[in-house]
C-alpha positions in Angstrom: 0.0 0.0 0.0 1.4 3.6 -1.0 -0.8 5.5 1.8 -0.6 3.5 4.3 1.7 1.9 6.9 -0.2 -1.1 9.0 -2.2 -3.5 6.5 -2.2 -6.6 6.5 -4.8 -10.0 5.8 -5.8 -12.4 9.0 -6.1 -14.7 7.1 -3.2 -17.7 6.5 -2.7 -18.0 9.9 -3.8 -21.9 11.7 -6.3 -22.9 14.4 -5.2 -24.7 16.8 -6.7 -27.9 15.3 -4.6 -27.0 12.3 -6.8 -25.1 10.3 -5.7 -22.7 8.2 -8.4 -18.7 8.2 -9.1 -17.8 4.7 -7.8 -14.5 2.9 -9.9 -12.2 1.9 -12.3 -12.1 4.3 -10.9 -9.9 7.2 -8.1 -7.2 6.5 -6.4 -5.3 9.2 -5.6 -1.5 8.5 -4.7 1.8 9.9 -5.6 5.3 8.8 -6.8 5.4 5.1 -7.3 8.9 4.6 -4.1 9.4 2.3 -4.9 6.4 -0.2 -3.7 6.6 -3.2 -5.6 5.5 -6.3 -4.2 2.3 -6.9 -4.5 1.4 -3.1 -8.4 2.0 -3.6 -8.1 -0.1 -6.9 -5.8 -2.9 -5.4 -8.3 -3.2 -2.4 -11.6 -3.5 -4.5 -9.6 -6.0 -6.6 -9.0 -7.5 -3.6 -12.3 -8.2 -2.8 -13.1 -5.5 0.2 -16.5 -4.8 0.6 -17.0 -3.2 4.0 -15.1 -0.7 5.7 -15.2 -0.6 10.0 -14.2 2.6 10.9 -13.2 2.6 13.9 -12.2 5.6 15.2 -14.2 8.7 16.5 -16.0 11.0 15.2 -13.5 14.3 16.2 -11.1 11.7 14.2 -12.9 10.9 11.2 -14.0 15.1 10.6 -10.7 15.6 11.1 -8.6 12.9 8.6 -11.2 11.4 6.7 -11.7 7.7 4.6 -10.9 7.6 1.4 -13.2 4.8 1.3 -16.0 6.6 2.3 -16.3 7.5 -1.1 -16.4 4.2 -3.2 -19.8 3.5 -4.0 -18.9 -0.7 -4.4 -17.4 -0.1 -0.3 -20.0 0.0 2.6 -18.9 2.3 4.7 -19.6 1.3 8.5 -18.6 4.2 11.2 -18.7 2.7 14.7 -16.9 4.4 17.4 -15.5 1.6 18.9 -14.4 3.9 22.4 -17.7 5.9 22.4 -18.2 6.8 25.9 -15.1 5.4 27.7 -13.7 8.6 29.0 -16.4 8.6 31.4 -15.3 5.3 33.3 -11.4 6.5 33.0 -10.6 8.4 36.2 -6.6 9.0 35.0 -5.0 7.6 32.3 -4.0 3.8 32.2 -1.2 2.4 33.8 -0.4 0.4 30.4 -2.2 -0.1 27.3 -3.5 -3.6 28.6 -4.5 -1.7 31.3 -6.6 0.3 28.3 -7.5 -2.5 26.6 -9.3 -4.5 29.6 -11.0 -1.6 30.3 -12.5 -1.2 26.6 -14.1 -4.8 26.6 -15.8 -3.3 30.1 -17.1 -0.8 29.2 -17.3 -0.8 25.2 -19.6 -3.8 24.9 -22.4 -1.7 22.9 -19.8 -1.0 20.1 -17.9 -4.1 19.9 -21.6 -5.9 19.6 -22.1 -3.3 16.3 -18.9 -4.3 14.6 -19.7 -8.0 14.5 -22.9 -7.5 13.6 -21.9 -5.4 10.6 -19.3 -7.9 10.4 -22.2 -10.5 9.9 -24.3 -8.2 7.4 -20.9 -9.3 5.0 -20.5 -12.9 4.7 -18.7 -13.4 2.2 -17.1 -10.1 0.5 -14.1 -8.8 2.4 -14.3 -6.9 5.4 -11.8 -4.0 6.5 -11.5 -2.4 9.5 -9.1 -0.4 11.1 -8.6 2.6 13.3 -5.9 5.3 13.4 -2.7 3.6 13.8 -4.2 0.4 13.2 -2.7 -1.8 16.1 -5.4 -0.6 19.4 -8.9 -0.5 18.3 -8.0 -2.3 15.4 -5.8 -5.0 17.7 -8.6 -5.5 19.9 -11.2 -6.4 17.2 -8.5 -8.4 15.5 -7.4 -10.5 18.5 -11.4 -11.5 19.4 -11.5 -12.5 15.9 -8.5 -14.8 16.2 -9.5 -16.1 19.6 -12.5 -17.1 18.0 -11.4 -18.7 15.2 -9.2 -20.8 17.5 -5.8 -18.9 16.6 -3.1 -19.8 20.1 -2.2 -17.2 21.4 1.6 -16.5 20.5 0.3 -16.1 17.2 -2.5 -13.2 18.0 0.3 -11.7 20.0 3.0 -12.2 17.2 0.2 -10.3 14.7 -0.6 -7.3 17.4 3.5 -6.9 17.4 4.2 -6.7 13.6 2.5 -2.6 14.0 5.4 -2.1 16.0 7.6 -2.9 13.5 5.4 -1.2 10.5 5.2 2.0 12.7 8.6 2.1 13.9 9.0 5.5 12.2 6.0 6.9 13.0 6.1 5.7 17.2 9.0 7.7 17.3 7.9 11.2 15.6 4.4 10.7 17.8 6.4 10.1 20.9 8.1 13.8 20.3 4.4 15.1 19.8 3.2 13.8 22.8 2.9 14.6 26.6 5.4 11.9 28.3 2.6 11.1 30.4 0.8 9.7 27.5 4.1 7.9 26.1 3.4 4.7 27.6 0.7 4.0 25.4 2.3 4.7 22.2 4.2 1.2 21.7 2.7 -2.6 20.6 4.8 -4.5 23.4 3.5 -8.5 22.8 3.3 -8.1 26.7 0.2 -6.2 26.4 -2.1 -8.3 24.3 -0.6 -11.2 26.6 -2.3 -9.5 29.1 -5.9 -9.0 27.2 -5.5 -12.4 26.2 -5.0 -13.6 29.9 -7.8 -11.3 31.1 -10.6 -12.8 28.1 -10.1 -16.5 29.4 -10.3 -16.3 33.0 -12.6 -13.8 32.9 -14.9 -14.1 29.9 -14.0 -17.9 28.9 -12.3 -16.6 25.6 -14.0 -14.6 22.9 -17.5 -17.3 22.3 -18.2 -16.2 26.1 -17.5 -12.7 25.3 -19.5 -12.2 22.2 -22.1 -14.4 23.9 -22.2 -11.8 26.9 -22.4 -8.6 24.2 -25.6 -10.1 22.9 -24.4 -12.4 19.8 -26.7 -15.2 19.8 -25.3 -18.7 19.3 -25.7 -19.1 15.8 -24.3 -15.8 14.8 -21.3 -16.4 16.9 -21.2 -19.8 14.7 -21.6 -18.2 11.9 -18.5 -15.7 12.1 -16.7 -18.3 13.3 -17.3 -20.3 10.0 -17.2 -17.2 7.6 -13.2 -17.2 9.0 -12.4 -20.1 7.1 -13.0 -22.1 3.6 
């Protein structure tokens, strides 16, 4: 992609009874404001069909989606942390810290993405946030807990936006208040640490989505939509 930095397909990736998740059907992204043309031609071509936006709405006035604007995308804005600044006291200790607290308190939203999520069965489906690995790694890694995916692997596919925002983690860190820094970074540690907290206290991502108000059968049906 020539505009932008954190892309990338779930799919190829195996169950942990050895099954490998299709392509094509879920795609990872950050910010997609500065697309270029043949980024918007090389992901219709690719088969997207739906794009989760999942950032705000101070964010998307601000930056915009470049495809907002293609008439064969459905364009799907859910704020995915609507409403969390008013359980957050101070700022979080760490971003698993952040990231427990989102399945808290964000239920209403996460239940809105899967159920756009379902609304596509079988063209592609995009989401993706800002810098693509918070929001977006949250949605990303209850998809893969779903589908089966151990966890090294979820945390080995939250890590690779450190690497493909190395550049950009470093100019943001000089933008920011060093009170804020903490949360800047992809560290495997802290989608360990959501990972931990979904089992013990949630029984993984079926008891999650159950709890959000997916019924059986739609949690079934996502599930299977994963792979071929």
């Amino acid at each position: 992609m020539q505009g932008a930095r954190n892309v990338r397909d779930l799919g190829g990736l195996y169950s942990r009874t050895g099954r490998t998740l299709r392509t094509h059907r879920f795609v990872r992204a950050d910010s997609l404001e500065a697309l270029h043309a043949i980024d918007v031609i090389h992901l219709l071509d690719y088969g997207v069909r739906m794009d989760i936006d999942l950032r705000g709405q101070r964010e998307r006035r601000q930056w915009g989606d470049a495809l907002s604007r293609v008439a064969e995308i459905q364009y799907a804005p859910i704020s995915l942390l609507e409403g969390l600044d008013q359980h957050l006291e101070a700022v979080p200790a760490s971003l698993g810290t952040l990231y427990i607290d989102v399945l808290r308190y964000c239920r209403t939203s996460f239940l809105a993405i899967f159920r756009q999520m379902l609304a596509q069965p079988e063209g592609c489906v995009l989401f993706h946030c800002s810098a693509g690995k918070d929001r977006t790694g949250m949605v990303a890694a209850l998809l893969l807990n779903l589908a089966g995916v151990p966890d090294e692997d979820i945390i080995a596919d939250y890590a690779q936006s450190a690497t493909n925002l190395h550049q950009a983690f470093e100019q943001i860190s000089e933008q920011n208040a060093p009170a804020l820094r903490h949360l800047l970074g992809a560290e495997p540690e802290h989608m360990a640490m959501l990972l931990d907290h979904l089992r013990r206290h949630y029984d993984g991502a079926v008891g999650y989505l159950t709890l959000i108000g997916l019924a059986p059968a739609e949690i079934t049906t996502l599930r299977a939509s994963m792979f071929d």
